[in-house]
N, C-alpha and C positions, 0 to 999 in steps of 0.2 A: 434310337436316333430320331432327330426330331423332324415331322413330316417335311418342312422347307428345304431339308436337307436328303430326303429320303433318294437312296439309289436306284435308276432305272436299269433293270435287265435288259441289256442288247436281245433283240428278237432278229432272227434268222429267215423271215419275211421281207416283204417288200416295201414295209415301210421305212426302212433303214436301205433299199438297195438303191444302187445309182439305177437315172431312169432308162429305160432300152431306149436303145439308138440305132439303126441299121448298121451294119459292119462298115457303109461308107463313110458315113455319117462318123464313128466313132475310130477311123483310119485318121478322117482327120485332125480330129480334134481330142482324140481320146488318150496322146500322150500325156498325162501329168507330172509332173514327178513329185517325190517323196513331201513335201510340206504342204500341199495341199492333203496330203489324207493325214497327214500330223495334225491338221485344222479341226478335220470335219471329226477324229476321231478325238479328239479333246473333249468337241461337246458331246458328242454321243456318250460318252465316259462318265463327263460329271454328274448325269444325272441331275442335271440343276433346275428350278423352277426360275422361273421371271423376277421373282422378286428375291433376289439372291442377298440383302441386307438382313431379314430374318434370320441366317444361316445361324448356327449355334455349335460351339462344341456340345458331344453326347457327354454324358455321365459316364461312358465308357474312356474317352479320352479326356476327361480329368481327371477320373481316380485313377490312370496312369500303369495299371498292371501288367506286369510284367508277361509278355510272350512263354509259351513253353520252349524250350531249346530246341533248335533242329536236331533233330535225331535219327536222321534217316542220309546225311550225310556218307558215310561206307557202307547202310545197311537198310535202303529202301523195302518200304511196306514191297508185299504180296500180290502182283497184278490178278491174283485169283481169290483176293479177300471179296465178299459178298458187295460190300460197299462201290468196290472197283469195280466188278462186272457192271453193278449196277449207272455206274456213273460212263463206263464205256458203252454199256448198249444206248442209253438216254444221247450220249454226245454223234455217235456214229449215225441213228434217227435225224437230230440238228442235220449233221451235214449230208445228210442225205435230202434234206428236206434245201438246203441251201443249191446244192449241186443241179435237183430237177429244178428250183424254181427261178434260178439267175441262169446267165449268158458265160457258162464257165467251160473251159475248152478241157482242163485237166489242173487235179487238183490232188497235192498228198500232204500226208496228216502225220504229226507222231505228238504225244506226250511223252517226255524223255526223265527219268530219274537218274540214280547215280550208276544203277546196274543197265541201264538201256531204255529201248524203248517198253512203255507202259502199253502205250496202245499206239496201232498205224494200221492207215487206209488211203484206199488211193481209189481215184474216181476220173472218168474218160482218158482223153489217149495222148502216148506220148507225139505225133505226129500229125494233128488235128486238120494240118492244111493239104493231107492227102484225099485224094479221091476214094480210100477203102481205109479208114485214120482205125476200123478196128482192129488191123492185125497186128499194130503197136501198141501195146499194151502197157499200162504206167506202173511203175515197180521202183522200191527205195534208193535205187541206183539211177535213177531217171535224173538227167540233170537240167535243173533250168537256171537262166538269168535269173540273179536274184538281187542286181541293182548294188542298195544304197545298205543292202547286208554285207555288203565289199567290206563297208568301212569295219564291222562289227570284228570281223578276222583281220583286218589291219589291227586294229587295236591293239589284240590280244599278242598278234608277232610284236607290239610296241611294248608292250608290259615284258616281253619274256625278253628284250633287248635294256629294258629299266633294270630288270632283274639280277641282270648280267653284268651291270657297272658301265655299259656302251652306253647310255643315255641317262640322264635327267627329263623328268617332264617338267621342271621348271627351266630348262634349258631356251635360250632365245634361239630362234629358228636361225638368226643369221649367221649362228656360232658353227653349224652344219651347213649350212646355203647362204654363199656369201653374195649369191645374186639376189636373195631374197631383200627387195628394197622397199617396205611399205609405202605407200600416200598418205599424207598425212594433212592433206589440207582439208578446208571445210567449205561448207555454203553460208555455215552459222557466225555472224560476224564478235563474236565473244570467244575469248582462249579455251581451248580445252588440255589436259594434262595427256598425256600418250605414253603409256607406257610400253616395254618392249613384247613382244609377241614371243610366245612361249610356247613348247611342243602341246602343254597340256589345253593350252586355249585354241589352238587347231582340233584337238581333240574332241573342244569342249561346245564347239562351234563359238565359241567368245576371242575368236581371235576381231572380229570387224570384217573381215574379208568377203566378198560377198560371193552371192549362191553358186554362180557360171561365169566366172572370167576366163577368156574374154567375152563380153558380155556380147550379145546380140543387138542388132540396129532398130531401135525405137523408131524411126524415119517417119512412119505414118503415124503418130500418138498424135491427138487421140483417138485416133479414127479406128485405129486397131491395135492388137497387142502382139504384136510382131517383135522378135527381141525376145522372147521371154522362154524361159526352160534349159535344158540341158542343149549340147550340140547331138547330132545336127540339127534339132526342134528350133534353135533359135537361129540359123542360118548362118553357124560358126561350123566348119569343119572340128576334129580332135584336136586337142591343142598340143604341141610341143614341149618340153620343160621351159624351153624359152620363150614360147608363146607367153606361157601362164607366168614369167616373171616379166613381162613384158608390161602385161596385162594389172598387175600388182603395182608398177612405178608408176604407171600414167592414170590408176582410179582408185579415185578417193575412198578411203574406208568407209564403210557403210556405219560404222559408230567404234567409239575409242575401244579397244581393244579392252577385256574384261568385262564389261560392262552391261551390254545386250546382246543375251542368246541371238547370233543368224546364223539361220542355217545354210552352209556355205561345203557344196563339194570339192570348190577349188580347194578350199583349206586341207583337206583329206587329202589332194593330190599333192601337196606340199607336205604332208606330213609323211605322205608313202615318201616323197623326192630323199626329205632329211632322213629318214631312217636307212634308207638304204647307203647314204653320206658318210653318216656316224660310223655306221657299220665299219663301210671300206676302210675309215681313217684309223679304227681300230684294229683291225687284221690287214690290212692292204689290201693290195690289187688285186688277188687271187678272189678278194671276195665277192657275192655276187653284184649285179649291177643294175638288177630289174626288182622292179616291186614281184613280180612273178618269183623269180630265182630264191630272191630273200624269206618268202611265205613260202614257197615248197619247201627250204631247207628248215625254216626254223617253227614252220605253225602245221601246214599240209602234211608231211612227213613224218612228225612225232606224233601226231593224232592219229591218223591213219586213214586220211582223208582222199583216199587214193583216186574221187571223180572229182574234184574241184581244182579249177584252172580258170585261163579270164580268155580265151580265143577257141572257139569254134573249127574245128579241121576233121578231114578225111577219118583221122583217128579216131575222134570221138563222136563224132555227128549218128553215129545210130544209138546214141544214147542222149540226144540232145531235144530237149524238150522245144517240139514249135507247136507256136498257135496256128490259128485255123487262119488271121490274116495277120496283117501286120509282122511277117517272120523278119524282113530283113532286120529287126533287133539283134536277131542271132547271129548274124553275121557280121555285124559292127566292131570293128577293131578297136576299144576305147586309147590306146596307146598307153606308156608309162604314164603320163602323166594324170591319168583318170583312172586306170584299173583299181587305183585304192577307192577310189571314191563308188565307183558301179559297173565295174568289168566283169565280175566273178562269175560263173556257172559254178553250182554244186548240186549234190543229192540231198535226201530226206537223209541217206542213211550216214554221210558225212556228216552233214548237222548237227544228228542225233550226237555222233560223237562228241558232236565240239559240245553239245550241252553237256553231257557226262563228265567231261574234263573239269568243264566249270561248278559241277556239283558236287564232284570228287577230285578232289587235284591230284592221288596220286597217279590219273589216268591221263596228264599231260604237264607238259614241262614249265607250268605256273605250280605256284605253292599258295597254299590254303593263305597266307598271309597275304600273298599278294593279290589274290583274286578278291580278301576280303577290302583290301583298300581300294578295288576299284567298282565295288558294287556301295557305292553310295553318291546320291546327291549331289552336283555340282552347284546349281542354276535350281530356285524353287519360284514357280511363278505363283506371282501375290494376286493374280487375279483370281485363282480358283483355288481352292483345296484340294486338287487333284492329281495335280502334272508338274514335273518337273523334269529337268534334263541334268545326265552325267557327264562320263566320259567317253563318249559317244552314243552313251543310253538314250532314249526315248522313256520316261517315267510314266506310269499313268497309276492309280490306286486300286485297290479290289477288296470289298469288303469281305470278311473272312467267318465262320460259322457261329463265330462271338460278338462279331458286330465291328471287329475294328478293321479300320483301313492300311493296308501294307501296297508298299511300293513294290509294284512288277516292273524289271526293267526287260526294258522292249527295244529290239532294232529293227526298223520295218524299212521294204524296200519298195519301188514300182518303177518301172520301167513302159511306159504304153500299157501293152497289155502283158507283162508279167509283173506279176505281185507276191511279195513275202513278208513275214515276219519271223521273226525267234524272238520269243518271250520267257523271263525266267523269273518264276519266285522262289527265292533263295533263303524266307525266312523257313516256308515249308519244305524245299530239295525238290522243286521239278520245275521242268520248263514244257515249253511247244513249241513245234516249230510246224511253221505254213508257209506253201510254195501252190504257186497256184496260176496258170497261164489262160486268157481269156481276157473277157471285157470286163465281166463284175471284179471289184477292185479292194474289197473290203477286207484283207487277206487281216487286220487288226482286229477286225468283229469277231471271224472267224476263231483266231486267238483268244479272245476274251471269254468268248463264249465255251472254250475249255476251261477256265477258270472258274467259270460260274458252274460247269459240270464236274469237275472234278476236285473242287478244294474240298467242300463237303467231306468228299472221302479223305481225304487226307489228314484232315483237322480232327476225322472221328480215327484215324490212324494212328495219330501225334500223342491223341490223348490215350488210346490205350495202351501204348509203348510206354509213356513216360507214366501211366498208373501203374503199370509191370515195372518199372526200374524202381520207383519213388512210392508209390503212396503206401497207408496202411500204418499199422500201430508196431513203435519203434521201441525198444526195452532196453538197459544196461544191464542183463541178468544178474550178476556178481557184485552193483553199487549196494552199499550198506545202507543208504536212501535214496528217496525212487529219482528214476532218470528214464525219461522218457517225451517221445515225443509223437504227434500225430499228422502227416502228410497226407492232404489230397489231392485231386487237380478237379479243379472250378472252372468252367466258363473261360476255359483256353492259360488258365496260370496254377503254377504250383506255390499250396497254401500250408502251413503248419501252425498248427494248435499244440494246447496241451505240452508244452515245450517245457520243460521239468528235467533242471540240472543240478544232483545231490539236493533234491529239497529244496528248490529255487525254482518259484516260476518265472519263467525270464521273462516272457512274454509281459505279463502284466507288471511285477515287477519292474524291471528297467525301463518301459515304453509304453504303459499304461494299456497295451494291447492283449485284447483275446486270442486275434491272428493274425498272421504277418503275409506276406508272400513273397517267395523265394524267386531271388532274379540268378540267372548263370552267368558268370565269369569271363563267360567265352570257352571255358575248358570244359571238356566233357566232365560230366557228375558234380562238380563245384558250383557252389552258389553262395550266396549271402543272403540273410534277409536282409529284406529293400522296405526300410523304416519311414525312411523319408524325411520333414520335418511335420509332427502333428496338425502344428497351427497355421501348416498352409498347404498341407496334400490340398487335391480336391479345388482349389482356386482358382477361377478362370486366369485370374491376371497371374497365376505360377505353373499348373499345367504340373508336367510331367519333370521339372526344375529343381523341386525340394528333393527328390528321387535322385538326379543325378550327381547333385550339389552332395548328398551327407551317405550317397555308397560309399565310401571309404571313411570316413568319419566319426572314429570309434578305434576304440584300444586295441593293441595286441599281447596276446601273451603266447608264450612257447611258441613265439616267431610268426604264428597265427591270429588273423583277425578275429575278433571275439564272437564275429555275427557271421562266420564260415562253416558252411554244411558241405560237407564230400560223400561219396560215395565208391564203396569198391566193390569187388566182387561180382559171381553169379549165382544164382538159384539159391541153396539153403545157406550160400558161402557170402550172401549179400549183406555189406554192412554199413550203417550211416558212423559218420566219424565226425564227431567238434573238436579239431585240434589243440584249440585252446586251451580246453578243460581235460586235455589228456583223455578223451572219453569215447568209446567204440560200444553201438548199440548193434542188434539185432532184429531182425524184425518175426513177428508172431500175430 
């Protein structure tokens, strides 16, 4: 990768930490909420230089090779493979080193695969604003605010209601909330087109709606920035379902709808209002009536999320995570109308679930299809190479042990002083999740910087698995001329040579190729070779295009594409099959 472009490792010092403040100091002023640390961790991310015109696709991302398949999907590596300890003790160090040298009150850790947690630690105390905070000790069941990760478990209750036929996310909001009345005027004195607002652009934050309505009173601007943050930071009480459509007919959109990413909680709390609408109009009045009611039955309940809820009570308060100042967060009632957007209390060890579900669907009531449509790309910002936004993701890139960049998708939350993350990369099968109560805020660094400790191992995982499934020299014992072929995995892709069918080298033969490299299907063991077009692999101005333009591209016979490689079997019962040519090899 070329040095203009070169990535910087997040360091777990103090040159990346927010600066110390005294507890008053940062009582008052240390509320932020979630898009300021969406800001500062964008740049920290891209690792960009000054001169960002330089920047260059690598050679890596033109010649466009194909990922090895996730394969750890039902059947995660080993937490006692050598590589893992080693990448656990190095990461536990980091936050160890993070914990003594910031202003953090209590803090827990998990790397989550499809069978559980990989690794978890937990560091100070769950009750930090007591006078003896050691005798509360912090533990997976420990629960804290965790903000604007509301929305992330919204979501997922929205998918499994898509799932169901109750919803459309191309649905207009007002077809569910017939109060839902946009503004649609402007300052700009030129027309703009408007189109209707839909569950998915609530989702996607591209509805226009803006951050906090009703918004707070600017009165002294410029003098100060009063008016600004969530309630009651901005001098707005919670707001009611009517408040917030109140708030919606009398201010103007912040930009036409579709258009620019804003990050808006009202939208979330309109998009909890509508699902719970749908809902009722679909089963009736029996059904429930609160964003609470709806997520216990359809998302809390079938994961098995048994400490996550959005109110603070008798009940659960000796498991309720406080800081050292700043508690009354914990006792804030966000009402319906905001609990989807940043009500939630949960654990490390609910989390953990919810990431398992999402790495293995048979572990929650989404299906591998559906959770594949929602882990992609909505909104890609053309300022950087880095960052993008989903549906309700937070994107950011991570370069991987080959050199290429893959999207991690990220839902981060902060509240004052409680901060989280749940991060997942999906093209390897693991995620993390960070919860973390205190002043330092960086709960995304924290995150990242498991990625930077732990892909290593996983990518040197990915490839021994799939050199166990695939590589090695392939025979037709029984063809009356030779048939054979030779798989290995290179530099994170599975490649074959030597590809020899009845006396036909196919490779060179039909494609003028020595080696090709095998792209998957989507279906486990199925591949194609990914040919591409010659005369413009490798092109900057074509990229990764010719690749997806001419995968299917090519003949079939015996109902099969001609450039289809399968796999069955296990151990000496493992066999490569080209269906086309009627042909089932062996390997030796």
């Amino acid at each position: 990768m070329p040095s203009s472009y070169a990535y910087q490792r997040l360091a777990l010092d103090e040159s990346v930490a927010l600066p110390y403040r005294s507890k008053r100091s940062w009582a008052l002023h240390g509320s932020h909420f979630i898009l300021t640390l969406i800001l500062s961790a964008a740049a920290y991310y891209a690792g960009r230089h000054a001169d960002h015109s330089a920047a260059r696709p690598s050679a890596v991302d033109l010649a466009c090779f194909p990922s090895l398949p996730n394969l750890f999907a039902g059947e995660p590596p080993s937490p006692y493979d050598t590589h893992f300890l080693k990448a656990a003790k190095a990461y536990r160090r980091a936050l160890d080193g993070a914990f003594a040298g910031h202003p953090i009150d209590g803090l827990s850790v998990a790397v989550v695969t499809s069978a559980g947690q990989l690794f978890e630690g937990h560091w100070g105390h769950q009750r930090a604003n007591e006078s003896e905070p050691t005798i509360s000790v912090m533990t997976g069941m420990s629960q804290y605010r965790v903000a604007s990760v509301s929305k992330l478990l919204l979501v997922y209750g929205a998918w499994v209601l898509e799932q169901r036929g109750v919803i459309s996310w191309d649905d207009r909001v007002d077809k569910h909330l017939p109060a839902f009345r946009p503004n649609y005027t402007s300052f700009s004195p030129y027309p703009a087109e408007y189109s209707p607002i839909t569950l998915r652009d609530l989702a996607s934050h591209l509805s226009g709606l803006g951050h906090d309505w009703p918004v707070g009173s600017g009165s002294n601007f410029p003098h100060d920035r009063h008016g600004r943050g969530p309630p009651p930071n901005n001098g707005r009480p919670f707001p009611s379902h009517d408040d917030v459509f109140n708030a919606i007919q009398s201010t103007p959109l912040v930009s036409p709808p579709g258009l620019v990413p804003v990050y808006s909680n009202t939208a979330f709390g309109v998009l909890g209002m509508a699902l719970v609408a749908a809902n009722r109009a679909r089963g009736g009045d029996t059904e429930p009536t609160t964003v609470a009611e709806l997520m216990r039955r359809d998302v809390f309940a079938p994961l098995g999320m048994e400490g996550t809820h959005y109110l603070a009570t008798e009940n659960n308060s000796h498991l309720v995570v406080v800081p050292s100042f700043g508690a009354e967060i914990i006792d804030m009632d966000f009402l319906d109308a905001l609990n989807p957007s940043g009500g939630m209390f949960t654990s490390l060890t609910d989390l953990s679930k919810f990431v398992t579900a999402l790495l293995d669907s048979s572990k929650g009531p989404l299906s591998r299809s559906t959770i594949d449509r929602w882990l992609r790309p909505v909104h890609v910002f053309d300022e950087d190479d880095w960052t993008a936004t989903g549906v309700v993701w937070e994107m950011f890139k991570h370069i991987d042990s080959h050199g290429r960049r893959r999207y991690v998708y990220v839902k981060l939350g902060e509240l004052g002083v409680m901060h989280a993350a749940v991060a997942v990369n999906p093209a390897t099968g693991y995620g993390v999740v960070i919860l973390m109560s205190g002043v330092y805020s960086d709960a995304a660094g924290l995150a990242y910087a498991a990625f930077d400790a732990f892909q290593p191992a996983f990518d040197s995982a990915l490839t021994d698995r799939a050199t166990r499934l695939y590589s090695g020299k392939w025979r037709a014992p029984t063809s009356n001329s030779t048939t054979e072929a030779r798989i290995a995995v290179r530099q994170g892709s599975l490649w074959i040579e030597n590809y020899v069918l009845r006396g036909t080298p196919v490779l060179q033969h039909l494609y003028g190729l020595n080696a090709a490299p095998l792209r998957s299907t989507g279906r486990r063991d199925e591949f194609r070779l990914d040919i591409g077009v010659r005369r413009q692999n490798g092109l900057k101005h074509r990229g990764c295009m010719p690749h997806w333009a001419a995968f299917d591209d090519h003949g079939m016979r015996h109902g099969a594409a001609v450039t289809l490689i399968s796999f069955t079997g296990d151990g000496d019962r493992r066999r490569l099959h080209v269906p086309a040519a009627e042909i089932e090899m062996t390997r030796f």
